[in-house]
C-alpha positions as CSV (number, residue, x, y, z in Angstrom):
1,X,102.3,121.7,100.0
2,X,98.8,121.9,97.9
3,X,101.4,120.3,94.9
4,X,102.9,117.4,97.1
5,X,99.0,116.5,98.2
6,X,97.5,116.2,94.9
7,X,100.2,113.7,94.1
8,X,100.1,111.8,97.3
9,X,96.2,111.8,96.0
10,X,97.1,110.6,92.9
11,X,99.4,108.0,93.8
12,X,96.5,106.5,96.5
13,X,94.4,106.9,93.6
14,X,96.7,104.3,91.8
15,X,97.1,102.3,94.3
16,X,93.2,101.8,95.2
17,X,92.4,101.3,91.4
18,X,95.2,98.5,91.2
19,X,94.9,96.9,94.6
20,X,92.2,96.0,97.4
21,X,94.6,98.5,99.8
22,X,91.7,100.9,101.1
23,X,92.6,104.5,101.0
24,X,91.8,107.7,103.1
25,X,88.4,108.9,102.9
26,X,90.3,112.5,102.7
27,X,91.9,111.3,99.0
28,X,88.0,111.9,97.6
29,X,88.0,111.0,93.7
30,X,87.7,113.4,90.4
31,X,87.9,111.2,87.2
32,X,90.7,112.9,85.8
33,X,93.0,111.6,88.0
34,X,92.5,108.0,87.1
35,X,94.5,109.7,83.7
36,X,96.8,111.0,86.1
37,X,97.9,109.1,88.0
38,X,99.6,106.9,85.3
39,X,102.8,108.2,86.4
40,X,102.8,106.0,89.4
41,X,102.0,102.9,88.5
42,X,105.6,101.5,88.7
43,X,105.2,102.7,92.6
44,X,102.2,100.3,92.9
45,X,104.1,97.7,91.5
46,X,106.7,98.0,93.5
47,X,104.7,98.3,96.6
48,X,103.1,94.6,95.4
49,X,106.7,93.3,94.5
50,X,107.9,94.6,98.1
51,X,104.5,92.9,100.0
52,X,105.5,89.7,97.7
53,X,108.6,90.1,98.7
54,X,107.7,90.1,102.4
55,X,105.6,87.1,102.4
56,X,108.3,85.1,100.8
57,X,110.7,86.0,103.7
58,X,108.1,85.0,106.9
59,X,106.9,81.8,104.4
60,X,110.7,80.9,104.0
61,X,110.9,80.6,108.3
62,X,108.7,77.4,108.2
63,X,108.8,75.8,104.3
64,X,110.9,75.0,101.6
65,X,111.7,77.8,99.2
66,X,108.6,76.4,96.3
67,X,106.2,76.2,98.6
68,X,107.4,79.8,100.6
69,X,107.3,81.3,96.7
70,X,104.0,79.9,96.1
71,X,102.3,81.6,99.2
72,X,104.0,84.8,97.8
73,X,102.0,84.1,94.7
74,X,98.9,83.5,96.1
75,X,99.5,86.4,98.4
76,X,100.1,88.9,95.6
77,X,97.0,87.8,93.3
78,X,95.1,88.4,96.4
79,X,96.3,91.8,97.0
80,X,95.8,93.1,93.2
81,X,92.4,90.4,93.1
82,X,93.9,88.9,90.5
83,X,93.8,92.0,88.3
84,X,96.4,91.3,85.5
85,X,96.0,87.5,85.3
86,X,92.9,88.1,84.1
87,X,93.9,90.5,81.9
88,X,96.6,87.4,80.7
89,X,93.7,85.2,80.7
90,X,91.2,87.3,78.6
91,X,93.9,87.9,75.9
92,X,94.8,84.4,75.7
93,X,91.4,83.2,75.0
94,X,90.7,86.0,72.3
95,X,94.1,85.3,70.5
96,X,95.5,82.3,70.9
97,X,93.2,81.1,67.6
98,X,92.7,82.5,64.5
99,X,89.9,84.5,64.8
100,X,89.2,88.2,63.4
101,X,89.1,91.1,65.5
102,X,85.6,91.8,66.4
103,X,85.2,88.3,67.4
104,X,88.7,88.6,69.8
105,X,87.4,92.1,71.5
106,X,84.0,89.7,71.7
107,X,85.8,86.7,73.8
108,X,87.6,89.6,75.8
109,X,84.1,91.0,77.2
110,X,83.2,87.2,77.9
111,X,83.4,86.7,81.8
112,X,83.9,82.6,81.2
113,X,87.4,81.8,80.8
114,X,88.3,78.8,77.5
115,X,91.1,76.6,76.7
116,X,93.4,79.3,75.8
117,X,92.9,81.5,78.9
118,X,92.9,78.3,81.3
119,X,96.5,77.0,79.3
120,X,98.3,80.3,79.3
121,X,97.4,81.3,82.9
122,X,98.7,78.2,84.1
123,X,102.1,77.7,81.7
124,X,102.9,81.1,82.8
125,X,102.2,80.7,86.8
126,X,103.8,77.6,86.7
127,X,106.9,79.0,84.9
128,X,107.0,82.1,87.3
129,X,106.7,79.3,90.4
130,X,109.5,77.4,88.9
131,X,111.9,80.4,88.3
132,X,111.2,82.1,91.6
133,X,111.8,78.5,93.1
134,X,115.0,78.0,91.4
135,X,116.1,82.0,92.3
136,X,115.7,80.8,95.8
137,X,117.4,77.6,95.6
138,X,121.0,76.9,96.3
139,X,122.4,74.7,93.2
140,X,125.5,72.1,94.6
141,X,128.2,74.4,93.7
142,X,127.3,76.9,96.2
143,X,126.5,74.4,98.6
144,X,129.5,73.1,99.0
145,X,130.8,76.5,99.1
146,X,133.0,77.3,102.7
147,X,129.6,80.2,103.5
148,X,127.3,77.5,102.6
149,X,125.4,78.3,105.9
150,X,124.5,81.9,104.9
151,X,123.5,81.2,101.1
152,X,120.3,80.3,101.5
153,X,119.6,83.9,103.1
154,X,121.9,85.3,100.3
155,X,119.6,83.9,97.7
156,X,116.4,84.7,99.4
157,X,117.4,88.3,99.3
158,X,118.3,88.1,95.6
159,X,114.4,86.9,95.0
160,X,113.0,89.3,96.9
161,X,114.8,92.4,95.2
162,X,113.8,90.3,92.0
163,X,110.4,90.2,92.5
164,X,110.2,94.4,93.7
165,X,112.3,94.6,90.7
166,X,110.3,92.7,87.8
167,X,106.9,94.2,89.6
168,X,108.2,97.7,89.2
169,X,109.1,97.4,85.3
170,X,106.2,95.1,83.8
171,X,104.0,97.8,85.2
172,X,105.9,100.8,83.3
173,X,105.8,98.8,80.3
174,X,102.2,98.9,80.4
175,X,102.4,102.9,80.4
176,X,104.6,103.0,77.9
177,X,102.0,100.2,76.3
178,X,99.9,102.4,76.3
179,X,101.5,105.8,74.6
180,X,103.0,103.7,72.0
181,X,99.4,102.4,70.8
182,X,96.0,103.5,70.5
183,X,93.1,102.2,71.8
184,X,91.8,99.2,70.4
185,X,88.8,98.0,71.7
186,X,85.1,99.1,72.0
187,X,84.9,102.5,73.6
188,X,81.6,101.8,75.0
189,X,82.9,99.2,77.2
190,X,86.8,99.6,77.5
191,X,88.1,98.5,80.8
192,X,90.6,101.1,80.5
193,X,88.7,104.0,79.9
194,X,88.9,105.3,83.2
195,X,92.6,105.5,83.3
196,X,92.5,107.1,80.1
197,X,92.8,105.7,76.6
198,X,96.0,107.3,75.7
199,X,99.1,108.1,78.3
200,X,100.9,111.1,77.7
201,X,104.8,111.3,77.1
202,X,104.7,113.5,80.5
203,X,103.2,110.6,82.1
204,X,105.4,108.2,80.1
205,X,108.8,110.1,81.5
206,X,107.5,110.8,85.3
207,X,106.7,106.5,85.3
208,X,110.2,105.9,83.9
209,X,111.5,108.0,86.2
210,X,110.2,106.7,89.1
211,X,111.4,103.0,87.8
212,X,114.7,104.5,87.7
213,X,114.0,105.6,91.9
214,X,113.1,101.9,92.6
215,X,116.8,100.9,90.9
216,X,118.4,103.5,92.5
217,X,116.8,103.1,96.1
218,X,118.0,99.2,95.9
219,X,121.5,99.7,94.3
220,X,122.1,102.2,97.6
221,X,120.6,100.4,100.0
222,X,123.1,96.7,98.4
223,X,125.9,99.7,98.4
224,X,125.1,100.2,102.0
225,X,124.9,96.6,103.3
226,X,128.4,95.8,101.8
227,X,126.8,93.5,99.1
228,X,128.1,93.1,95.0
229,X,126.8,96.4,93.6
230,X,127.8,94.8,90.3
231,X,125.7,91.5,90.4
232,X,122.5,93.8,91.1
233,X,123.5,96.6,88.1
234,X,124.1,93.8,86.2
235,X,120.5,91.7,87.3
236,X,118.6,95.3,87.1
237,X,119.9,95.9,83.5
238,X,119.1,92.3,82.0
239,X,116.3,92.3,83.3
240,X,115.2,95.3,82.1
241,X,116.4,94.6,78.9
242,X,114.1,91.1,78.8
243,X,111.2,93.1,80.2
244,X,111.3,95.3,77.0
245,X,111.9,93.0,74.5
246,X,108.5,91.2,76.2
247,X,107.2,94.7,75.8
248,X,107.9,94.9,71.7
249,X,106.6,91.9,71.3
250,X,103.3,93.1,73.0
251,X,103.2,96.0,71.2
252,X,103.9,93.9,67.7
253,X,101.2,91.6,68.7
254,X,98.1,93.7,69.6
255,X,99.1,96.3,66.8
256,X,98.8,93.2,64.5
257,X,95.3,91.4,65.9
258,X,93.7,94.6,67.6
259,X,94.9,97.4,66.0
260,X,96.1,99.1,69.3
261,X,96.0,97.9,73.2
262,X,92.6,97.3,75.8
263,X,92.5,96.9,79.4
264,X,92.8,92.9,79.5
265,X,96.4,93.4,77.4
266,X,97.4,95.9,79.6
267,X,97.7,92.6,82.4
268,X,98.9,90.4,79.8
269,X,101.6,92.9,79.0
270,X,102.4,93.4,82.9
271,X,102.1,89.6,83.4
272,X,104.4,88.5,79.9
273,X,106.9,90.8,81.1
274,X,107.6,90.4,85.0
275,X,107.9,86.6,84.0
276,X,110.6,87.7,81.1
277,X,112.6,89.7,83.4
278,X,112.4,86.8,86.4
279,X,113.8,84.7,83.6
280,X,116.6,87.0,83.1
281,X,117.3,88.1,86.4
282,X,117.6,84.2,86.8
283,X,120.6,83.7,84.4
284,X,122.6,86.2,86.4
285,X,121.8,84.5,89.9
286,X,122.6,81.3,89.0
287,X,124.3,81.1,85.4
288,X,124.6,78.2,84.1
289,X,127.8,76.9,82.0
């Protein structure tokens, strides 16, 4: 019992460093469990994919499916306050140009957002927008299909379990982010330092494994409601595969410019990737030729 507590602790821990949820005043706080609790950032995500998730379902009662996705959105940054597009944001502005590294981990620290950061966080909104819109929308084909009447509920599940989906991963990439590479930035000030600088292939394992919980807890529950168990394995798996090739390319990148990874590329890793495996996820939903 003392066992399962501590990790309910550490998970609320997770949850209150990620999110503006408040937590018990019972959880209380010791700063090794910031490391610790690495494990269960996936769960976070997936609790802000599944909130997401909701939103989009009561916004799609009363409006179209972009405007319904875009209240998701907004509903999401809210929760996390914006956390990771920041992150995106920062690491846009320090290296989109050609600068060297000390003057990239100097733009970083800057609280004013440039050309860069104000481009990259609205390309990659705007592209999210467009693909969650298009998950959501029914394409002629299937409208003039003989259940025409049910698909757009069909399709609005299909986003929602995309977005808990695509929430869940981009946030284990970031843990695995952060065993792969050292830290790169200025210890006096790292943004990450209190979740600690390095994760370690315990922590790595436990977050994979509860990644794998999320894709088994939906797979059962489609299994369950009589829907294609094969579309989902099929939408899980490429878009896991897209979320990791985002990840490579991360790692590639800051390795490269930074010499390892800092707090802001942590969110531009979580936000590069959820939008790669919405992409993907996307080409299984509504394939086109």
């Amino acid at each position: 019992m003392r066992f399962l507590i501590h990790e309910v602790r550490l998970f609320l821990i997770a949850l209150q460093f990620f999110t503006r949820v408040p937590v018990p005043a019972w959880v209380g706080y010791h700063p090794d469990w910031l490391q610790s609790c690495q494990r269960y950032f996936p769960l976070v995500g997936a609790l802000v994919g599944c909130a997401g998730a909701l939103m989009l379902a009561l916004a799609a009662n009363w409006w179209p499916p972009l405007v319904a996705v875009i209240l998701s959105m907004a509903f999401t940054i809210w929760l996390t306050g914006g956390f990771h597009e920041d992150g995106w944001a920062d690491t846009c502005d320090a290296l989109g140009g050609s600068v060297s590294r000390e003057r990239a981990l100097e733009i970083m620290k800057d609280s004013r957002i440039g050309s860069y950061g104000s481009l990259g966080l609205i390309l990659l909104q705007g592209l999210k927008a467009a693909t969650l819109s298009s998950l959501a929308t029914p394409v002629v084909s299937e409208l003039n299909n003989a259940q025409s009447s049910h698909i757009h509920q069909v399709l609005l599940a299909w986003t929602m379990m995309a977005l808990i989906w695509c929430h869940t991963g981009s946030r284990l990439m970031a843990v695995w982010l952060m065993r792969l590479l050292p830290y790169g930035g200025d210890l006096a000030h790292a943004k990450a330092k209190p979740l600690g600088l390095q994760a370690s292939w315990g922590q790595v394992m436990a977050a994979t494994a509860w990644t794998l919980v999320v894709a088994g807890l939906m797979w059962l529950w489609l299994a369950q409601s009589g829907w294609p168990t094969g579309t989902l394995t099929m939408a899980l798996g490429r878009a896991a595969l897209a979320m990791l090739i985002g990840a490579i390319v991360c790692w590639r990148w800051f390795k490269r410019r930074l010499g390892g990874f800092t707090g802001d590329t942590l969110g531009a890793t979580q936000q590069l990737t959820e939008v790669m495996g919405l992409l993907a996820w996307l080409t299984v939903i509504h394939p086109i030729g």
